[in-house]
N, C-alpha and C positions, 0 to 999 in steps of 0.2 A: 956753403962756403962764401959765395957772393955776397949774402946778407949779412955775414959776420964782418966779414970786410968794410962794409958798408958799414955799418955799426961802429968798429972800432975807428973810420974816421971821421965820421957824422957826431958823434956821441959827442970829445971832446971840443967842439965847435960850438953845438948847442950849447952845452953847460955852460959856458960864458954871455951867451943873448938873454934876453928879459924875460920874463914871465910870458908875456902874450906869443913870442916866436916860439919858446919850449914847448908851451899847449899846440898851436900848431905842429906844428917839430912832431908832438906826443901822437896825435890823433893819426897823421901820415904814418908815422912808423909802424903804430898798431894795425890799422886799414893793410898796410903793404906785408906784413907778420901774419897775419889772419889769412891772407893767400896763399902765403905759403906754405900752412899747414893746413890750407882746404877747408878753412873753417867758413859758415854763412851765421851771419848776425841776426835776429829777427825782435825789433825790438818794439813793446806794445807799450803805450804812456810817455809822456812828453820829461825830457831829462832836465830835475831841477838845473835852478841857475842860481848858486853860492848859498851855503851852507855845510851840513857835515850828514854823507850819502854814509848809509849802512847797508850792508849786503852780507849773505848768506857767503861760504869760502868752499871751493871745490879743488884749489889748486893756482898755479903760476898764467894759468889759461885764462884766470879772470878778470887779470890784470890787462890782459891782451883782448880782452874781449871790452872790458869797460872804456880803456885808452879808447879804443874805436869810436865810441859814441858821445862821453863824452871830455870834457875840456877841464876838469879840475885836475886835482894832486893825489896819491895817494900816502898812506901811510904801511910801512912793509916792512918785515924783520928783517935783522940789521943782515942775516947771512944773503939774502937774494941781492946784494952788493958785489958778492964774490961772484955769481952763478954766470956760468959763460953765457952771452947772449944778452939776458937779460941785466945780467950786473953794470955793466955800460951804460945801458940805455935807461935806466932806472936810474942811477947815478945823474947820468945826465937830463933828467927830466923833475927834478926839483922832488923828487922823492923824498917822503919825511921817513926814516930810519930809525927801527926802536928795538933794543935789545931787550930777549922773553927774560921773562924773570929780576928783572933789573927797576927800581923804584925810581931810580936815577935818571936811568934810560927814559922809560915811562914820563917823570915830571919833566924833562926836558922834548920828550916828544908832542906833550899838552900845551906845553908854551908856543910849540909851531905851529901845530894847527891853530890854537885861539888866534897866532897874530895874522894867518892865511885865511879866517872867518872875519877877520875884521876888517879886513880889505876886498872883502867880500868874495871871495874867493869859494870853488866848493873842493872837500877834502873827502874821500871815499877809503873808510875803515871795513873792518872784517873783523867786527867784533867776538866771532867765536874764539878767535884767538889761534888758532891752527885751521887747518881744511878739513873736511870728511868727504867721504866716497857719495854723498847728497843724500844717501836713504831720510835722514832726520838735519834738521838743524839746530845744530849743537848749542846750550844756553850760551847767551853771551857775557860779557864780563865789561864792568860798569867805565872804568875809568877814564874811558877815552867821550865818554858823554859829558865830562866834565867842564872840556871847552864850550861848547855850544850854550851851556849853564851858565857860564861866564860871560860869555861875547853877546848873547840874546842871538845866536842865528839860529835859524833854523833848524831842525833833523828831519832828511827824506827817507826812506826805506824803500830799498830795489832787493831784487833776487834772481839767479842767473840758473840755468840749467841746462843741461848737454842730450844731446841725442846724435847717435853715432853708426855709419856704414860698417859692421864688423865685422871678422871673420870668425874671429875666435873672440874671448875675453868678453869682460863687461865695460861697460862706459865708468865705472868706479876704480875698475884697474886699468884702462886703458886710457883714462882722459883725463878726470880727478886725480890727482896727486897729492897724495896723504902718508898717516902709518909712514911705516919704515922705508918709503920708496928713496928711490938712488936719482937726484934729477939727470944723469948724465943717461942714462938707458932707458929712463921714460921720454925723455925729451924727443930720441929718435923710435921709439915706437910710438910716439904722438906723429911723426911726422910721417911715419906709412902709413898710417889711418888716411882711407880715400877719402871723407867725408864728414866734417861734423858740423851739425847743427847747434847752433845757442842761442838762449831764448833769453832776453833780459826783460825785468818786469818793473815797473818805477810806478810809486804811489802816486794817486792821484792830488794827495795834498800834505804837508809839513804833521810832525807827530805834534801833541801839546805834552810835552814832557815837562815835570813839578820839578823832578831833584833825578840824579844821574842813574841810580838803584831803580827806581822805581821805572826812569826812562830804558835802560837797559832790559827790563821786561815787558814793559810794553811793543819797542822797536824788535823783538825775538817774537812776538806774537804779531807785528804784523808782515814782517820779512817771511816767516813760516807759511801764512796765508800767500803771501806773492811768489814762494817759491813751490806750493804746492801746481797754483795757476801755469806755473811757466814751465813745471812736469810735464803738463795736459799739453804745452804748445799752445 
């Protein structure tokens, strides 16, 4: 209740300060979030600095988990706007917002990230496009490679993974959030979970991606590799 608190008067304050305060602003919030739901970070490989970050998608957890470490923007469907907690704090942290299914949505969301990469800026997508319970990762889908094709910045490729104190349940239904989940009754069995571990894995150097298609399978082939790694711990 305290951190919601917090939230709803922090949030609106932020959103008004400049890019460099909100990243700060972003990284505290997540760091101080991350405690309270008992989560430990462990991160191997050093966090690009501007470009367009790709990662594997588990759930609202790896929003909280990336915030932590590092300093860019993300991009997030438009409904985690509404979600208690997070829809505040996402709002107010320069979050780019894109409605599924929507072409519109989509080309107006390519325009932010391109003008946040040419300010050099780094933007962290989830190109699968939804989350999975992490068994596989899900093919990705091209069109967010577009900006980076345009702007000439860079693409990193990270991959995140959970390992969990349980009593019952698995780390796909108890931590990943996917499928037909309700976030309001995962959100509080996330938070009686005594213990979770997550493992973030960042490429050692930028992908060489020709055209968005062809970049889209490459950056799936090497995010798979980084999130196999960060299985292992």
């Amino acid at each position: 209740m305290a951190l919601l608190l917090w939230a709803g008067v922090e949030a609106p304050r932020i959103a008004r300060s400049d890019d460099a305060i909100k990243a700060r602003w972003r990284k505290h919030w997540a760091q101080r979030l991350l405690r309270v739901m008992h989560v430990t970070v462990e991160q191997h490989g050093a966090v690009p600095q501007g470009g367009l970050l790709v990662s594997n998608h588990l759930g609202y957890l790896d929003v909280v988990v990336y915030g932590s470490v590092i300093d860019g923007t993300f991009l997030s469907k438009a409904e985690v706007a509404q979600w208690p907690l997070l829809g505040p704090l996402t709002r107010a942290a320069n979050t780019v917002f894109v409605e599924r299914d929507s072409a519109r949505s989509t080309a107006a969301a390519n325009r932010q990230i391109a003008t946040l990469l040419e300010q050099g800026q780094e933007v962290l997508i989830f190109p699968e496009g939804t989350s999975s319970g992490g068994e596989d990762v899900l093919p990705f889908q091209s069109p967010f490679f577009d900006a980076p094709q345009r702007t000439g910045a860079p693409v990193w490729a990270a991959a995140v993974a959970y390992r969990a104190a349980l009593e019952h349940g698995t780390v796909a239904e108890r931590v990943c959030y996917w499928g037909d989940m309700v976030i309001g009754p995962h959100l509080f069995g996330l938070l009686c979970v005594r213990s979770i571990a997550a493992t973030v894995w960042f490429a050692e150097a930028p992908l060489a991606i020709k055209d968005r298609r062809a970049g889209a399978v490459e950056a799936h082939g090497v995010v798979a590799g980084l999130h196999a790694q960060a299985l292992r711990g």
